[in-house]
N, C-alpha and C positions, 0 to 999 in steps of 0.2 A: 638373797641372791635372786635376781630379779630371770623369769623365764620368758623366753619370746615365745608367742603361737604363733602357728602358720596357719593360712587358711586349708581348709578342707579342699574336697574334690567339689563335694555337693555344695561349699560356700563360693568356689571357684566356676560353677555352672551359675549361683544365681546371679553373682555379681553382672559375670558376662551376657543375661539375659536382661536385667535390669540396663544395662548400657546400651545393649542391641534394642530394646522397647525404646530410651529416651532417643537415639540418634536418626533411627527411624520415625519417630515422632514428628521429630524438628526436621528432617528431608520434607517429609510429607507436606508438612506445614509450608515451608520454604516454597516449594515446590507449588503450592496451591495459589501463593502470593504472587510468583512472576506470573505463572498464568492470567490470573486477576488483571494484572497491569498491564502484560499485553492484551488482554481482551478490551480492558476499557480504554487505552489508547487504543485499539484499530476501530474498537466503534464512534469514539470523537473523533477521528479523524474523519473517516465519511460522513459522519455527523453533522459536522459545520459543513463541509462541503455543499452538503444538504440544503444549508438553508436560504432562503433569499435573496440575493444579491450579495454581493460580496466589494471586500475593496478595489477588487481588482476594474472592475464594473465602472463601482463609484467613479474613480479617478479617468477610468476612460471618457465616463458621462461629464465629467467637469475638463476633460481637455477638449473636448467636443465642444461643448455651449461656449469654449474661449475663443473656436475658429477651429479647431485645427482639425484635418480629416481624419474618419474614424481606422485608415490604416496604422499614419503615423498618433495616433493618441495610444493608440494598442501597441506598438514598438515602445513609445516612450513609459509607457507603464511596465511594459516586461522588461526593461532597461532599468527603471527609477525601482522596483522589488525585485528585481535578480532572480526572476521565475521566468519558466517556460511555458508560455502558454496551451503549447501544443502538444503537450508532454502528454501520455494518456496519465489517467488517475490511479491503476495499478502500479504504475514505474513512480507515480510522485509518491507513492505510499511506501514503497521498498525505498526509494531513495530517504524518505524519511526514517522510516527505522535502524537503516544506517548510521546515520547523522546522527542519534537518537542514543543508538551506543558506543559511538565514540563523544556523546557526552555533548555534541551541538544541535542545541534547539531550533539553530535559524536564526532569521533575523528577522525585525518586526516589519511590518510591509507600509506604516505609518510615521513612526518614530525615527524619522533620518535612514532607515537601515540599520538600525542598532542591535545590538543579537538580544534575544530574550534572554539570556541565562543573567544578561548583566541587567536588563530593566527588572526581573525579578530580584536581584540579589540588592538591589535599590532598595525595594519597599517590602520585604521579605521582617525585615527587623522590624517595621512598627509592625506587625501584624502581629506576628510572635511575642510583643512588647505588650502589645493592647488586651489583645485576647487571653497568649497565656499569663499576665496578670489576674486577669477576669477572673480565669479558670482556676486559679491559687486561690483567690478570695473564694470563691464562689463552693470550692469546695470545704472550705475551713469551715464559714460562717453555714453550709448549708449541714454540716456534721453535727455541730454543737447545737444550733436552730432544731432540727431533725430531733436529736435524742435529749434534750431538754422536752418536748413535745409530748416523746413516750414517756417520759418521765411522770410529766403532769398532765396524762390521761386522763380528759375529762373533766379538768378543772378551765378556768374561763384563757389560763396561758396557753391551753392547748389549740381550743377553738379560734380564738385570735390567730394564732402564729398557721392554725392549716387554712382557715379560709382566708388569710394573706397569701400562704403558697400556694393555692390551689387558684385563687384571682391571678396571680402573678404567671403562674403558669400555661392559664388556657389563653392572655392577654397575648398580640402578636410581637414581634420583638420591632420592628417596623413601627408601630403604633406605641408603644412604648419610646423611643425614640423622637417620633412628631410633639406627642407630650411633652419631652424634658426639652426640646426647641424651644418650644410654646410657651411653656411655664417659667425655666431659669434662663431664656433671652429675652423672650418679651413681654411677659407679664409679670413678673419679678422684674427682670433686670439683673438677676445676681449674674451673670456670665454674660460679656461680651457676645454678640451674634458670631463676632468675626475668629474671636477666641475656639471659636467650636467650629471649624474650619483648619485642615492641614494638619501634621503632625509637629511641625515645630514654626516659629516666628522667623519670616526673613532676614538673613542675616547674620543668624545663628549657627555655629559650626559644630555640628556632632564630637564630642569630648567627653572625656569625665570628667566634669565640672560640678558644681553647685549649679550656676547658671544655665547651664541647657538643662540637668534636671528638672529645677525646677522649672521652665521653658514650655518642656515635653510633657511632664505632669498637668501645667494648665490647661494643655490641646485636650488630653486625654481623660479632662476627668470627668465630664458629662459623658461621653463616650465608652468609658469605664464602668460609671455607675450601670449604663441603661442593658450593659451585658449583663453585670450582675443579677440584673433585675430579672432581665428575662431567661435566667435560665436557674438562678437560687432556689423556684418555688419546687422544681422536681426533685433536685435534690435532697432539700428539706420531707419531703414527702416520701422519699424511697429512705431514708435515714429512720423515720420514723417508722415507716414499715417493718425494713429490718430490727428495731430497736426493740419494738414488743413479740415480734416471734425470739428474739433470743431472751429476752425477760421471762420467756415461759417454758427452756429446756429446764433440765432437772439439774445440770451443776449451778447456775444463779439461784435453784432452790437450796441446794445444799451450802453456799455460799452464805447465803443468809442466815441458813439454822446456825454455820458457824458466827455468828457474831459480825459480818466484816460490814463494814458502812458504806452506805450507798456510792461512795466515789470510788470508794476500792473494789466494789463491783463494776461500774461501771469504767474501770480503767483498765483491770485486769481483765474482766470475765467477759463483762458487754459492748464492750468499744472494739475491740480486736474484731469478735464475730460478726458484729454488725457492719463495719466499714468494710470488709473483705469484699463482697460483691462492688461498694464503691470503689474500691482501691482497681477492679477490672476497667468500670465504667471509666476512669478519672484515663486509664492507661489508654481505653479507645477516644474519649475526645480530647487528648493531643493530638492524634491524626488531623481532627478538623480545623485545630489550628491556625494549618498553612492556610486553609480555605477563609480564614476569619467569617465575615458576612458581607456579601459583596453589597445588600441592601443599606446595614449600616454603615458601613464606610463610605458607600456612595452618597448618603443623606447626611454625613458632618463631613462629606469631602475632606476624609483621610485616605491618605495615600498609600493604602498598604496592597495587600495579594488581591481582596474583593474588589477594590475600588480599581484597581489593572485587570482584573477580566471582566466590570462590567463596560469599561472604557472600550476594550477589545472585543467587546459584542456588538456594540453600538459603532463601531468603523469598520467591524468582518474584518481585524487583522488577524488572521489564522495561526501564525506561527505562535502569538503571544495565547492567543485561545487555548493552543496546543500544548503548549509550555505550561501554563497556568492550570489546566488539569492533570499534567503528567504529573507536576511535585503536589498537588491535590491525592492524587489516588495514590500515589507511591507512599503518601506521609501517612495517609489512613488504613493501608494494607498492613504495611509495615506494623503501625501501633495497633493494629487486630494480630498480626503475629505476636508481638511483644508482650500481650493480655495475653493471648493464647501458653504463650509460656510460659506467664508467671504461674497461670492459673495449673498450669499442671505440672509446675515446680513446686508449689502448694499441696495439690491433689494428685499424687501416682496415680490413681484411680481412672484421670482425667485421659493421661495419654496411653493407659492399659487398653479404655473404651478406645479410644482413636486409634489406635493399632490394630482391634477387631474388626473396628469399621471400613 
């Protein structure tokens, strides 16, 4: 006859403490993140304002040198961007944050008048195509690289594979880029110049095909590689880091005396503890994601998130400026929340300390 228990009094205070630690945790947390956001959006928002000329300028300067006086050129630009010029900067700043949570970013002050939610939601997917790609390889091959390394501590695979990562990693990601220009379009010849340019071929209709795969694959695969490149070498390096501090706790000692073979240590005992700190890192750069690198997309003129805000830097359209760090910091808060939870879903301990704090 099977007997049901109930809980206790005293099991019934810790449950209820343990829930009141986690909820409070995650408030805290939460809580720390919209702050975040709106902080760094009100400081880019003054921020560009900040800076030297602007489009607004621009366009009055080029309807000027056409003829036209600089009353009506000033009309015709507060007209052609649907801004008021005379607005003070605290009222354009509340009107934006407005607009901001009901969900409208504006419209871009170069691009026809188009709203930025839709030029980003344009080129949002290669970024997220290209990079988190990278970021999947990058973390696979920097695991296995990594603890293969501590493995063979000291033998000549080791040395090879760190002063590759550690070349790879002090190397700019920038200059690593000019390289594979250099090397696989014009000194080789194995890629096309023009191939390494855009995210897909003219003419080509976004589908689930064979044919735009393979399409989208040939734009991205120099582009691809030179991610991997420039970011494999730390991870290989913090892999092996962790790999020999856990080779030296006393259960993979005890593992040993029992008999088990270096994979079934390394599967069971050494691989779990060792990637844990990666499995944080891997969670905060998703966040960078959306930001891809406005450097390399703008040097194989891929048309993803970097390559629309360094465009938008270079014409001072504000709203897309605006637009393009808001799902920047909101995508990287958020994946520091995300980390932050996993890690103290992991470790009670974690959000015990963050509750005293």
């Amino acid at each position: 006859m099977t007997t049901i228990t109930t809980p206790t009094t005293s099991q019934h205070t810790l449950l209820d403490s343990i829930q009141k630690i986690t909820s409070n945790y995650l408030l805290r947390r939460l809580a720390k993140a919209l702050f975040s956001i709106w902080l760094v959006t009100t400081i880019t928002f003054f921020v560009i304002r900040a800076m030297p000329g602007n489009a607004v300028d621009i366009l009055i300067q080029e309807l000027t040198a056409q003829g036209v006086s600089p009353e009506d050129a000033k009309n015709q630009a507060a007209a052609l961007m649907n801004i008021d010029l005379d607005q003070p900067l605290a009222l354009q700043y509340l009107d934006y944050l407005g607009n901001v949570m009901h969900g409208d970013l504006g419209n871009s002050y170069k691009s026809a008048g188009q709203p930025v939610a839709k030029l980003i939601a344009q080129v949002l997917p290669w970024t997220l195509f290209s990079v988190g790609l990278a970021l999947l390889i990058t973390f696979v091959l920097g695991i296995a690289l990594g603890a293969i390394m501590a493995y063979k501590r000291d033998t000549w695979i080791d040395h090879l594979l760190s002063n590759i990562a550690a070349t790879l990693d002090a190397v700019s990601p920038y200059l690593i880029g000019l390289l594979a220009i250099l090397l696989f379009g014009i000194t080789w010849k194995l890629v096309p110049i023009m191939e390494m340019r855009g995210a897909m071929s003219p003419g080509i209709k976004p589908e689930f095909t064979l044919k735009f795969l393979a399409d989208i694959f040939m734009h991205v695969r120099v582009l691809l590689l030179v991610y991997v490149l420039s970011s494999i070498g730390s991870w290989m390096l913090q892999m092996k880091s962790n790999t020999i501090v856990t080779l030296g706790e006393d259960y993979v000692t005890v593992a040993r005396a029992r008999g088990l073979t270096d994979y079934r240590i390394l599967t069971a005992y050494v691989g779990r503890n060792a990637t844990l700190p990666l499995f944080t890192r891997l969670a905060t750069s998703v966040g960078f994601i959306v930001g891809g690198s406005v450097l390399l997309e703008t040097l194989f003129t891929y048309r993803g998130v970097g390559f629309l805000l360094a465009r938008s830097i270079s014409e001072r359209d504000y709203p897309v400026m605006q637009g393009v760090f808001l799902i920047i910091t909101i995508s990287v808060v958020f994946a520091n929340l995300l980390a932050d939870y996993v890690y103290g879903w992991l470790d009670p301990r974690v959000r015990v300390a963050g509750e005293d704090n």
